[in-house]
Biopython code that builds the backbone (N, CA, C, O; Angstrom):
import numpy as np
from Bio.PDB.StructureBuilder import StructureBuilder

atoms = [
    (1, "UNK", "N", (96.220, 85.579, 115.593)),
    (1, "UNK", "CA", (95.664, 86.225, 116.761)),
    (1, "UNK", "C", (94.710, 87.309, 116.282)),
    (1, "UNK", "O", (95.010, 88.161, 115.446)),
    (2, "UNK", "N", (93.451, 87.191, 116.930)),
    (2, "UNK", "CA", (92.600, 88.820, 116.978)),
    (2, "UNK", "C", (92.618, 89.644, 117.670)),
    (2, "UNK", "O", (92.582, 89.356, 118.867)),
    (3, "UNK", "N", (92.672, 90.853, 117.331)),
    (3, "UNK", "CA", (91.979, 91.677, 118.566)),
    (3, "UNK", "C", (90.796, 92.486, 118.188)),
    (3, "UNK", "O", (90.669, 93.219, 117.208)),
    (4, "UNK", "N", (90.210, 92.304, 118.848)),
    (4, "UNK", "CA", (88.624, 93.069, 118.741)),
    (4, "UNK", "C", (88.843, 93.876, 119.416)),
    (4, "UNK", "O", (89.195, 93.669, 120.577)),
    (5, "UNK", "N", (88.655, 95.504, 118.709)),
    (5, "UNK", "CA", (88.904, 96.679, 118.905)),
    (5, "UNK", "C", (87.221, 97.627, 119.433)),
    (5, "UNK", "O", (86.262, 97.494, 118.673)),
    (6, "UNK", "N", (87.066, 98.436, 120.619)),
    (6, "UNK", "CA", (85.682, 98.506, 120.931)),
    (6, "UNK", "C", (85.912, 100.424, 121.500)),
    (6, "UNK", "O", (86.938, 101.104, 121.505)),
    (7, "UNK", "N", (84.545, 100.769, 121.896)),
    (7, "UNK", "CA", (84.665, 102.079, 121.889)),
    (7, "UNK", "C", (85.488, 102.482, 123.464)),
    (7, "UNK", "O", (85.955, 103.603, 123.669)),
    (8, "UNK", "N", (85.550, 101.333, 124.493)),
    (8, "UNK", "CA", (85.650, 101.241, 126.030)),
    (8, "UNK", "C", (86.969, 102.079, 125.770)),
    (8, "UNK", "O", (86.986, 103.282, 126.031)),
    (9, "UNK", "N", (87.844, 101.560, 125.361)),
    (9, "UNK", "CA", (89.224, 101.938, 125.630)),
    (9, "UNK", "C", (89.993, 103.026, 124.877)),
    (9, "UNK", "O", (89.525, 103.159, 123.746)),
    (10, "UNK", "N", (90.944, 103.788, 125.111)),
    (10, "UNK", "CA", (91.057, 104.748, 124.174)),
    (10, "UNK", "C", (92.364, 104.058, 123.390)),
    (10, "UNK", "O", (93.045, 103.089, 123.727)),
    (11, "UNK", "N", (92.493, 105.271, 121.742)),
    (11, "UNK", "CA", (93.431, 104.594, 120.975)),
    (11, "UNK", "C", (94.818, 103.905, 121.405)),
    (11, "UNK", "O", (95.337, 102.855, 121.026)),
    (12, "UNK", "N", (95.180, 104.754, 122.220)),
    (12, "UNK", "CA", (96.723, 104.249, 122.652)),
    (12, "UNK", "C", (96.668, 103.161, 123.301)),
    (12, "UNK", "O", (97.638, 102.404, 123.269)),
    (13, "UNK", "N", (95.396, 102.804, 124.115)),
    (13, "UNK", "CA", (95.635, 101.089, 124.596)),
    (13, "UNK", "C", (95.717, 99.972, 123.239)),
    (13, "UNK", "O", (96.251, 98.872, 123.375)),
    (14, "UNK", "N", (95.237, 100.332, 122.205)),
    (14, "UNK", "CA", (95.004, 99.522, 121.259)),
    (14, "UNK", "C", (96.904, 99.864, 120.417)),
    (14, "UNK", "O", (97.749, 99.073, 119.998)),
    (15, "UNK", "N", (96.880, 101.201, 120.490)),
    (15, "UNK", "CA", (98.406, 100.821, 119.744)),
    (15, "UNK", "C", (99.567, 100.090, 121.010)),
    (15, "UNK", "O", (100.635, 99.517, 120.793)),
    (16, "UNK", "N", (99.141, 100.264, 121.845)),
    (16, "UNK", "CA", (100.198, 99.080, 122.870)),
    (16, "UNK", "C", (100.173, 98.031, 122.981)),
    (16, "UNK", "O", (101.104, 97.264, 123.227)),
    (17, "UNK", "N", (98.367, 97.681, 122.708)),
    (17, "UNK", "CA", (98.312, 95.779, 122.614)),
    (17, "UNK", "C", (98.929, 95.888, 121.058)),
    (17, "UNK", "O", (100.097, 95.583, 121.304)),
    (18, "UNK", "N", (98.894, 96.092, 119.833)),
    (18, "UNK", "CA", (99.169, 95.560, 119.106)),
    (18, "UNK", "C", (100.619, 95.572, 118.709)),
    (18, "UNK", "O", (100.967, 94.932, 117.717)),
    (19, "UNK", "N", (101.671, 96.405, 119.570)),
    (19, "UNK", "CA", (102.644, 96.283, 119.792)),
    (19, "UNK", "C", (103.318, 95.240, 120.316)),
    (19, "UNK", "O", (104.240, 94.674, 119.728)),
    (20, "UNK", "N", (102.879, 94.922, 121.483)),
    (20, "UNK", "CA", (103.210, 93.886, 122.541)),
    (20, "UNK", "C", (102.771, 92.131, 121.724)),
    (20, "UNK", "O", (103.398, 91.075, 121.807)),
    (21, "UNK", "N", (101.380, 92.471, 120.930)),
    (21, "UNK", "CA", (100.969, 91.041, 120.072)),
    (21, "UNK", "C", (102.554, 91.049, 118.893)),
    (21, "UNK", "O", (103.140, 89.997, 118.637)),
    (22, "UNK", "N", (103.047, 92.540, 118.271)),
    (22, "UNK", "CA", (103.643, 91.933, 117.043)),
    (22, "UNK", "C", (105.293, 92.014, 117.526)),
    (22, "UNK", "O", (106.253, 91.686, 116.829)),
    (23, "UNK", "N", (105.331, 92.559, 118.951)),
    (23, "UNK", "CA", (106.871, 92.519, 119.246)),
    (23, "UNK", "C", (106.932, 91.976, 120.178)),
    (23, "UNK", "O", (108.097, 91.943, 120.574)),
    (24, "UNK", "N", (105.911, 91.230, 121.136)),
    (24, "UNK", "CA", (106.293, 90.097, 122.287)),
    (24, "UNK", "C", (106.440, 90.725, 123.346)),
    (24, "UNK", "O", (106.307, 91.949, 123.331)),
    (25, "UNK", "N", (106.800, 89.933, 124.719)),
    (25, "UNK", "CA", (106.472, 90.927, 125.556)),
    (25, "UNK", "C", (107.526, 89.666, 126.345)),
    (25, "UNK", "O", (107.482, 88.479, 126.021)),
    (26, "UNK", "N", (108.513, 90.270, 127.501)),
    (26, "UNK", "CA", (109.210, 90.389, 127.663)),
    (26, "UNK", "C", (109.251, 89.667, 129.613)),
    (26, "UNK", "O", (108.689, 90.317, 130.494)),
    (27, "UNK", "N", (109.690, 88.864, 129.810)),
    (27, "UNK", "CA", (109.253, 88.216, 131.423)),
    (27, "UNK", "C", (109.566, 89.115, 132.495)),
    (27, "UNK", "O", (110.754, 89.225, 132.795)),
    (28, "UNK", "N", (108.631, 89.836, 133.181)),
    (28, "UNK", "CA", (109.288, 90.886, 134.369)),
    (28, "UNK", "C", (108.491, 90.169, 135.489)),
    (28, "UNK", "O", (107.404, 89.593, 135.456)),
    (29, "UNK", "N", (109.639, 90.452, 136.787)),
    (29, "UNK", "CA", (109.009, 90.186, 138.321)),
    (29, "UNK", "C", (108.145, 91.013, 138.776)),
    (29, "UNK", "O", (107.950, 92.091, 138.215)),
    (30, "UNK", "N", (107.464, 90.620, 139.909)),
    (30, "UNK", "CA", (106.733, 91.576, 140.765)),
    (30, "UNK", "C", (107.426, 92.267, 141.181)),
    (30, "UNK", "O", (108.479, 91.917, 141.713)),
    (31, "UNK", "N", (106.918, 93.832, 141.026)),
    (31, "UNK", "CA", (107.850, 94.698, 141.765)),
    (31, "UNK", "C", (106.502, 95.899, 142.082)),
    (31, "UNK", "O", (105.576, 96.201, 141.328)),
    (32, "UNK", "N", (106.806, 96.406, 143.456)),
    (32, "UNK", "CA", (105.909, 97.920, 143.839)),
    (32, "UNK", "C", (104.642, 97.490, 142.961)),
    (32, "UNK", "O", (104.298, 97.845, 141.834)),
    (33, "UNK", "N", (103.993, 96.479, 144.003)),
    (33, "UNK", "CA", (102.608, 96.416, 143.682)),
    (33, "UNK", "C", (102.089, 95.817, 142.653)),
    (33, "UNK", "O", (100.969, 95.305, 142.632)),
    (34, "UNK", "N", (102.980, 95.857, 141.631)),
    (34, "UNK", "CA", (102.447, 95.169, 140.169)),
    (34, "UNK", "C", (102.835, 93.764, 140.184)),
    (34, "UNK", "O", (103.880, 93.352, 140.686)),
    (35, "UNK", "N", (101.553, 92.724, 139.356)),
    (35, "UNK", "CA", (102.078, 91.557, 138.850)),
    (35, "UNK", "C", (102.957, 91.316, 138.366)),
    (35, "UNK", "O", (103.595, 92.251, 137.883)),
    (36, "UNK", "N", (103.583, 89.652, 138.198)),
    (36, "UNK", "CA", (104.778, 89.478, 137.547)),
    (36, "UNK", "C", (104.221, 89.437, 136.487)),
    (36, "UNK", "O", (103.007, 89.589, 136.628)),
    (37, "UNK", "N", (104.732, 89.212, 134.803)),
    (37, "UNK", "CA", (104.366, 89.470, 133.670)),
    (37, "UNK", "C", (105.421, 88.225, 132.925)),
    (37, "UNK", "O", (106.640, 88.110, 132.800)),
    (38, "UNK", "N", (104.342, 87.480, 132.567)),
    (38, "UNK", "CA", (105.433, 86.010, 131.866)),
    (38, "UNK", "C", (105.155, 86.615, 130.506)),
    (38, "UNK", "O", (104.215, 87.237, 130.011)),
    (39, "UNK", "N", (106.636, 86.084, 129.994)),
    (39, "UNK", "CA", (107.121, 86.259, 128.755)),
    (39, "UNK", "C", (106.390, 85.539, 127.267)),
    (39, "UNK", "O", (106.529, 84.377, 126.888)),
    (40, "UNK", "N", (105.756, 86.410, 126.742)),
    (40, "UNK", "CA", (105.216, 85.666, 125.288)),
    (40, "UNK", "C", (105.354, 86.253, 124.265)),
    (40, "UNK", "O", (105.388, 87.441, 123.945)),
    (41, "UNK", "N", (105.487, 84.706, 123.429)),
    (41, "UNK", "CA", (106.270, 84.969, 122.107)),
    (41, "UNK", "C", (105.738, 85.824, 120.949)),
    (41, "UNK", "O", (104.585, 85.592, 120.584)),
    (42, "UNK", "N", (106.410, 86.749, 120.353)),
    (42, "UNK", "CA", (105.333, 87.843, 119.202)),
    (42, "UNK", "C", (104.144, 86.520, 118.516)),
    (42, "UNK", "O", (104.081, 85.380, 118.978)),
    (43, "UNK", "N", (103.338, 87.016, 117.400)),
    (43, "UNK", "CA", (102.713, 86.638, 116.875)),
    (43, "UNK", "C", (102.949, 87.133, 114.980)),
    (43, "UNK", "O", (103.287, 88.177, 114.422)),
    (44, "UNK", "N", (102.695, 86.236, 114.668)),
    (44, "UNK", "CA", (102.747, 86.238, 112.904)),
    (44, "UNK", "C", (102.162, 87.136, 112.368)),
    (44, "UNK", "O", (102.462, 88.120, 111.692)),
    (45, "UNK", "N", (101.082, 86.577, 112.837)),
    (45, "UNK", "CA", (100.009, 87.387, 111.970)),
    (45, "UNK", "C", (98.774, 88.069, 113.109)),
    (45, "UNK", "O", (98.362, 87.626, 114.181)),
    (46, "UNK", "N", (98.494, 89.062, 112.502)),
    (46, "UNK", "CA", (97.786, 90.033, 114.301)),
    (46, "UNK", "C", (96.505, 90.149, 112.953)),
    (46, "UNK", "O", (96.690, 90.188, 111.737)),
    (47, "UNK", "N", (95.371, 90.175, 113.637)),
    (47, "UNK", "CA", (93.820, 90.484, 112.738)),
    (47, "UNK", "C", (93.106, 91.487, 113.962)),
    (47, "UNK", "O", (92.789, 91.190, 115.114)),
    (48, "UNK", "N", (92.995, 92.743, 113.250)),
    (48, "UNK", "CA", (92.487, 93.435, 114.111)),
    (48, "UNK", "C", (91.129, 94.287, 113.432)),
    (48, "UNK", "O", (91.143, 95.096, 112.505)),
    (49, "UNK", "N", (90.006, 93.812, 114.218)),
    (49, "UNK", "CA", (88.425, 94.062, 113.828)),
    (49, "UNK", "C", (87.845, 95.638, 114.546)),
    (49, "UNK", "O", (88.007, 96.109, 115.672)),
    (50, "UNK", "N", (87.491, 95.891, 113.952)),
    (50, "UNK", "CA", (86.428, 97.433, 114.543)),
    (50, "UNK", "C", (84.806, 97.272, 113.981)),
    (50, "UNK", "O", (84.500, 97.107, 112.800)),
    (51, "UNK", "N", (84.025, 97.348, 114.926)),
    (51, "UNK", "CA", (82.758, 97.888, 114.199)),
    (51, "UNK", "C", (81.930, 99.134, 114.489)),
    (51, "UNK", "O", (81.932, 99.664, 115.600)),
    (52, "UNK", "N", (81.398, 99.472, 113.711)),
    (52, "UNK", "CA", (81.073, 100.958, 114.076)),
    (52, "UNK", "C", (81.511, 101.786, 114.220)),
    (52, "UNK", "O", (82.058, 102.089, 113.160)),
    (53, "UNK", "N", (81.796, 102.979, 115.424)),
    (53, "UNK", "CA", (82.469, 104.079, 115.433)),
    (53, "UNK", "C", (83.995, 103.535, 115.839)),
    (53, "UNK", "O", (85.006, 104.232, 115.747)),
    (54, "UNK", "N", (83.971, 102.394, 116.225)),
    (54, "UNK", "CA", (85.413, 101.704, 116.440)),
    (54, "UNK", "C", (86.495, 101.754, 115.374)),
    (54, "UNK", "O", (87.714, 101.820, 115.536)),
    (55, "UNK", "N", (85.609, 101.698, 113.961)),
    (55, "UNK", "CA", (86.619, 101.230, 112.895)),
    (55, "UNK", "C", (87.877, 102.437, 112.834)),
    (55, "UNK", "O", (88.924, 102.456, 112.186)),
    (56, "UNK", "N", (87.431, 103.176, 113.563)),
    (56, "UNK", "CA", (88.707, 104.622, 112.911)),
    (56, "UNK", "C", (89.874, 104.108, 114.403)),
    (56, "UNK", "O", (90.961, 104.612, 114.123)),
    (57, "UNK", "N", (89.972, 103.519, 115.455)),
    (57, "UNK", "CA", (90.649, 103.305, 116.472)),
    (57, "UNK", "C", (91.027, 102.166, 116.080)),
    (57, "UNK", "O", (92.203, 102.043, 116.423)),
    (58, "UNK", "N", (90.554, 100.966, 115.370)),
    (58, "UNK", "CA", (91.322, 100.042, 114.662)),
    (58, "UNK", "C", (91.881, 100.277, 113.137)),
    (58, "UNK", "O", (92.450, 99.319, 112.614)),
    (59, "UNK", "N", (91.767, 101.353, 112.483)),
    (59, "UNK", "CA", (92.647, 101.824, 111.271)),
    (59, "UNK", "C", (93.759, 102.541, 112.457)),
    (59, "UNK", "O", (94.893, 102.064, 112.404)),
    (60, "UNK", "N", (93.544, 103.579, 113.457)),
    (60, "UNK", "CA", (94.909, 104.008, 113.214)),
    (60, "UNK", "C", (95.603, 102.995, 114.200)),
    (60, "UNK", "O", (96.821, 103.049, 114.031)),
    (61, "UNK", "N", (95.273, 102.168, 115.088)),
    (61, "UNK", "CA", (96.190, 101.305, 115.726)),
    (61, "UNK", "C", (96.616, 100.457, 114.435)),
    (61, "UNK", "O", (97.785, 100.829, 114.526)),
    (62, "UNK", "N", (96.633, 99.764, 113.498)),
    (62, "UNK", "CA", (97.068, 99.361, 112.438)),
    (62, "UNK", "C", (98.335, 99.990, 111.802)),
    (62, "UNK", "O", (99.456, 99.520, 111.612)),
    (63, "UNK", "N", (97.820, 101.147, 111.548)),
    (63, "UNK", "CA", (98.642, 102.559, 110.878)),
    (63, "UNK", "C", (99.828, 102.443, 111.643)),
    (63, "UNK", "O", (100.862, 101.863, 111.310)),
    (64, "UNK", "N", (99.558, 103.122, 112.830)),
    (64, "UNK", "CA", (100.725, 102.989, 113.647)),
    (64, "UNK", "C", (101.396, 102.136, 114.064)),
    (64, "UNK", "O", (102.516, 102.450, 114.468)),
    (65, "UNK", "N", (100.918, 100.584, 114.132)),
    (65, "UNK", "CA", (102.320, 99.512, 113.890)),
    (65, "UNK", "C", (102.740, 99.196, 113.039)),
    (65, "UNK", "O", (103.660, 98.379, 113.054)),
    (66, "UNK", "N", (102.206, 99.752, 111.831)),
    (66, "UNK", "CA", (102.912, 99.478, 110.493)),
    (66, "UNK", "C", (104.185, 101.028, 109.946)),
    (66, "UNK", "O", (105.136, 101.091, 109.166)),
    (67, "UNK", "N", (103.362, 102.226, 111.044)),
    (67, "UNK", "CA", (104.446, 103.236, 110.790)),
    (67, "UNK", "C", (106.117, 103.131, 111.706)),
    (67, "UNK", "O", (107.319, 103.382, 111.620)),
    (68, "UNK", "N", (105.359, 102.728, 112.317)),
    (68, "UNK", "CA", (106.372, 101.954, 114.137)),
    (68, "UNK", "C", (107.504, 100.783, 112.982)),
    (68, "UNK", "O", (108.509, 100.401, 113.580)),
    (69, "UNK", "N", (107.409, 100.389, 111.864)),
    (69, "UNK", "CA", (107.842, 99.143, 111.778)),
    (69, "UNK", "C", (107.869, 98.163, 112.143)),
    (69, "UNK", "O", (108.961, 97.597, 112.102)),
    (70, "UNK", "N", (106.722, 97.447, 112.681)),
    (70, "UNK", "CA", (106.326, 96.472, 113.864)),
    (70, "UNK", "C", (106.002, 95.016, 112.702)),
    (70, "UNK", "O", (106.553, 93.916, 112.758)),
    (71, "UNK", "N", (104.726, 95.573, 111.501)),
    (71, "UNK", "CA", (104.117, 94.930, 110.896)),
    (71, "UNK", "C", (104.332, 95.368, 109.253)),
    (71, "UNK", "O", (105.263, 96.115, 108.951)),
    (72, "UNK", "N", (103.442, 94.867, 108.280)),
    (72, "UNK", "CA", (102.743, 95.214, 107.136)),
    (72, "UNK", "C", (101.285, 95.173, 107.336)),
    (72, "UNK", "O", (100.777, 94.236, 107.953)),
    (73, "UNK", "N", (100.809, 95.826, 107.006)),
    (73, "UNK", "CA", (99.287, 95.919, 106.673)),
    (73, "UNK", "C", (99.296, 94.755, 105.256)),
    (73, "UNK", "O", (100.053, 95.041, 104.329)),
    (74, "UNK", "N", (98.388, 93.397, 105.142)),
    (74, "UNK", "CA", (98.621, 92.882, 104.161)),
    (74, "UNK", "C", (97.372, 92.622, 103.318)),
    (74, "UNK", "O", (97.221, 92.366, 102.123)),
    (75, "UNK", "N", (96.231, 92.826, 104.702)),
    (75, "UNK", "CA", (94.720, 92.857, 103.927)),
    (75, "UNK", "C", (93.830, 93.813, 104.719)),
    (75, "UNK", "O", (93.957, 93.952, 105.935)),
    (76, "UNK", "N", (92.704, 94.624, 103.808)),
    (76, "UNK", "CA", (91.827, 95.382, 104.226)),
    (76, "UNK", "C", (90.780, 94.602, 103.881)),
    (76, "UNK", "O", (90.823, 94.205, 102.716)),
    (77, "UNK", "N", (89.489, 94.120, 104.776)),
    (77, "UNK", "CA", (88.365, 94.002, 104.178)),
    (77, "UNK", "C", (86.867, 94.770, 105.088)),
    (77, "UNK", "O", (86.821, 94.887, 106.312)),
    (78, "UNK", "N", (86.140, 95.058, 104.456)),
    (78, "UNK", "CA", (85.254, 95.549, 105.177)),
    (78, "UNK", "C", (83.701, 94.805, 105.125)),
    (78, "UNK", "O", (83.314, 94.062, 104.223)),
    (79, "UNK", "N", (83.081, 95.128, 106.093)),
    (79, "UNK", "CA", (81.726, 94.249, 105.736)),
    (79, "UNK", "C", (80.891, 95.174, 106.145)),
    (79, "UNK", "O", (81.231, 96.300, 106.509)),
    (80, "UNK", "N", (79.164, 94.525, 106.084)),
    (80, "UNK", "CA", (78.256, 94.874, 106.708)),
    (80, "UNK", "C", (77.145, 94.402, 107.146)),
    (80, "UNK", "O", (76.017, 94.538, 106.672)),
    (81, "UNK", "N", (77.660, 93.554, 108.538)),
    (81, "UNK", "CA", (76.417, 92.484, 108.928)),
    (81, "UNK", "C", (75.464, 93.352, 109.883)),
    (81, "UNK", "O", (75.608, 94.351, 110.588)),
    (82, "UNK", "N", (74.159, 92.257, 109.475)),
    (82, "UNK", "CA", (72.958, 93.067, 110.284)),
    (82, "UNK", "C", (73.503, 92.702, 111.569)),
    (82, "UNK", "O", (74.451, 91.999, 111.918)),
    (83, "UNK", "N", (72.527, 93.463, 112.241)),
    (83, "UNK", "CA", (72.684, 93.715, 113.992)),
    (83, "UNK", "C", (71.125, 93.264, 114.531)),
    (83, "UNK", "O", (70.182, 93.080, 113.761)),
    (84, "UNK", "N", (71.047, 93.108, 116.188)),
    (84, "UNK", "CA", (70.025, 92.718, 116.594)),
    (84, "UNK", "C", (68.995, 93.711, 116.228)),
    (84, "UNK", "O", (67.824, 93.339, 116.301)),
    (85, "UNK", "N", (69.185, 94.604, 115.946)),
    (85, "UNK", "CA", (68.394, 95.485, 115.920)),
    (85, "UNK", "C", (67.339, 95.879, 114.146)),
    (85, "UNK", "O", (66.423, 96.608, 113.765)),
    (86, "UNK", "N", (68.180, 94.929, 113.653)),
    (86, "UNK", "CA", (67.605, 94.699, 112.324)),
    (86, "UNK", "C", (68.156, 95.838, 111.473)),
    (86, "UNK", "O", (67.667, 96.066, 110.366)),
    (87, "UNK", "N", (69.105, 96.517, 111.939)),
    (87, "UNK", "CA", (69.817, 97.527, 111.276)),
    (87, "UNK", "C", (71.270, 97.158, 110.635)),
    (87, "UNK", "O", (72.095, 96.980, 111.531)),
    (88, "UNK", "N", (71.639, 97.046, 109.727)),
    (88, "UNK", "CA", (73.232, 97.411, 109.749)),
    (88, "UNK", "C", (73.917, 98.055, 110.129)),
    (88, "UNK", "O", (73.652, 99.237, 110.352)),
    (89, "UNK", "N", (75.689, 97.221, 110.466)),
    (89, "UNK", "CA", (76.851, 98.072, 110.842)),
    (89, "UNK", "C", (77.710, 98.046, 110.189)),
    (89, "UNK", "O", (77.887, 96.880, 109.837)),
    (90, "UNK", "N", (78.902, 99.130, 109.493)),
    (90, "UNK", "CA", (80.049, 99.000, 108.712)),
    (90, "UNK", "C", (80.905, 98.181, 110.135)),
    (90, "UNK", "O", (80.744, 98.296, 111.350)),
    (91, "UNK", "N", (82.026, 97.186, 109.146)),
    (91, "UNK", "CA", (82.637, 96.576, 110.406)),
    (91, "UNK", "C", (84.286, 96.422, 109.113)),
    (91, "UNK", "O", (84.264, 96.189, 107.905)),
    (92, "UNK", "N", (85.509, 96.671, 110.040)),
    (92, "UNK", "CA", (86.649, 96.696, 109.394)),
    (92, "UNK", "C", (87.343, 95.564, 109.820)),
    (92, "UNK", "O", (87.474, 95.674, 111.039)),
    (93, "UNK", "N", (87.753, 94.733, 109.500)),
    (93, "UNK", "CA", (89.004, 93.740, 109.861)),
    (93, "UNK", "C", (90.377, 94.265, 108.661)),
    (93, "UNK", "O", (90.214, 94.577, 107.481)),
    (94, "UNK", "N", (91.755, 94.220, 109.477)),
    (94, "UNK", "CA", (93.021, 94.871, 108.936)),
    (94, "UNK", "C", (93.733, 93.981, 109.031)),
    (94, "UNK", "O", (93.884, 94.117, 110.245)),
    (95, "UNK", "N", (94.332, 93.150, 108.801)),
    (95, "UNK", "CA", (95.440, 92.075, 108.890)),
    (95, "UNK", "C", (96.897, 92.524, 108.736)),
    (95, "UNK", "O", (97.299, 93.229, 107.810)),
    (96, "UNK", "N", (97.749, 91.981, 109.872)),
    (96, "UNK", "CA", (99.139, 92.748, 109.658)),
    (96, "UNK", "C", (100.048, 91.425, 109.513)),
    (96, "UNK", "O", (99.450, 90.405, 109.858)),
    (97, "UNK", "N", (101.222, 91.258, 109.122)),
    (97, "UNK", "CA", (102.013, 90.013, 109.221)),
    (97, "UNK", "C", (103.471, 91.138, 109.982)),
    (97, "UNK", "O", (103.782, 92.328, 110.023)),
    (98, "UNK", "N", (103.838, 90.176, 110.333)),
    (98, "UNK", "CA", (105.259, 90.610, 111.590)),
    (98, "UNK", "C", (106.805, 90.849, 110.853)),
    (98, "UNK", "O", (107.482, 89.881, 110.509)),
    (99, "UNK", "N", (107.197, 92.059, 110.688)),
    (99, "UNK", "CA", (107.982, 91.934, 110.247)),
    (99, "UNK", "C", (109.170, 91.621, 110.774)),
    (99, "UNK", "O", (109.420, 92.126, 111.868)),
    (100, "UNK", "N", (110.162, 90.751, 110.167)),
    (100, "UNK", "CA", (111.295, 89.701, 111.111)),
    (100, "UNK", "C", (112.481, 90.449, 111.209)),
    (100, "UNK", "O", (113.454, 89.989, 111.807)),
]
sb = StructureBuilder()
sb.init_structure("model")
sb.init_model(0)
sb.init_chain("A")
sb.init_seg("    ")
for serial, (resi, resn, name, xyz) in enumerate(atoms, 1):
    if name == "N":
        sb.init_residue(resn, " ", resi, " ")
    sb.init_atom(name, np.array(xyz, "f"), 0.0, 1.0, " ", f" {name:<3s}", serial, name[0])
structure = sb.get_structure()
């Protein structure tokens, strides 16, 4: 699974999805307004990308499911592909595996 990490949302939505990707999420009914929420199964392996000013909101959502005990951090790689703009961007992908 990926998640592509972006500037829209703030950090803590990103440490809750990657919670919910490496510890599953749990079948609840509709109740007071909210959808029902079907049950899905964790994931193995979570790949989570940042580019640009993103990369520091996808290091610490990483950080923190690996401090949480959720995951391992098992690969760092970083790149730097051009952009439309004919400029480069630093871009981070973090790979976690699930710990059982």
């Amino acid at each position: 699974m990926e998640m592509k990490v972006s500037m829209k949302k703030g950090v803590g939505f990103y440490i809750r999805a990657a919670a919910s990707f490496l510890k599953g999420v749990e079948a609840r009914e509709a109740a007071e307004g909210k959808e029902a929420v079907e049950a899905k199964a964790p994931v193995e392996e979570l790949k989570i990308s940042g580019l640009g000013e993103a990369i520091n909101t996808a290091v610490t959502a990483a950080t923190r499911a690996e401090a949480d005990g959720l995951g391992t951090i098992t690969k760092v790689e970083t790149a730097y592909p051009d952009m439309s703009n004919g400029r480069g961007c630093a871009q981070i992908f973090i790979t976690l595996k699930r710990k059982a």
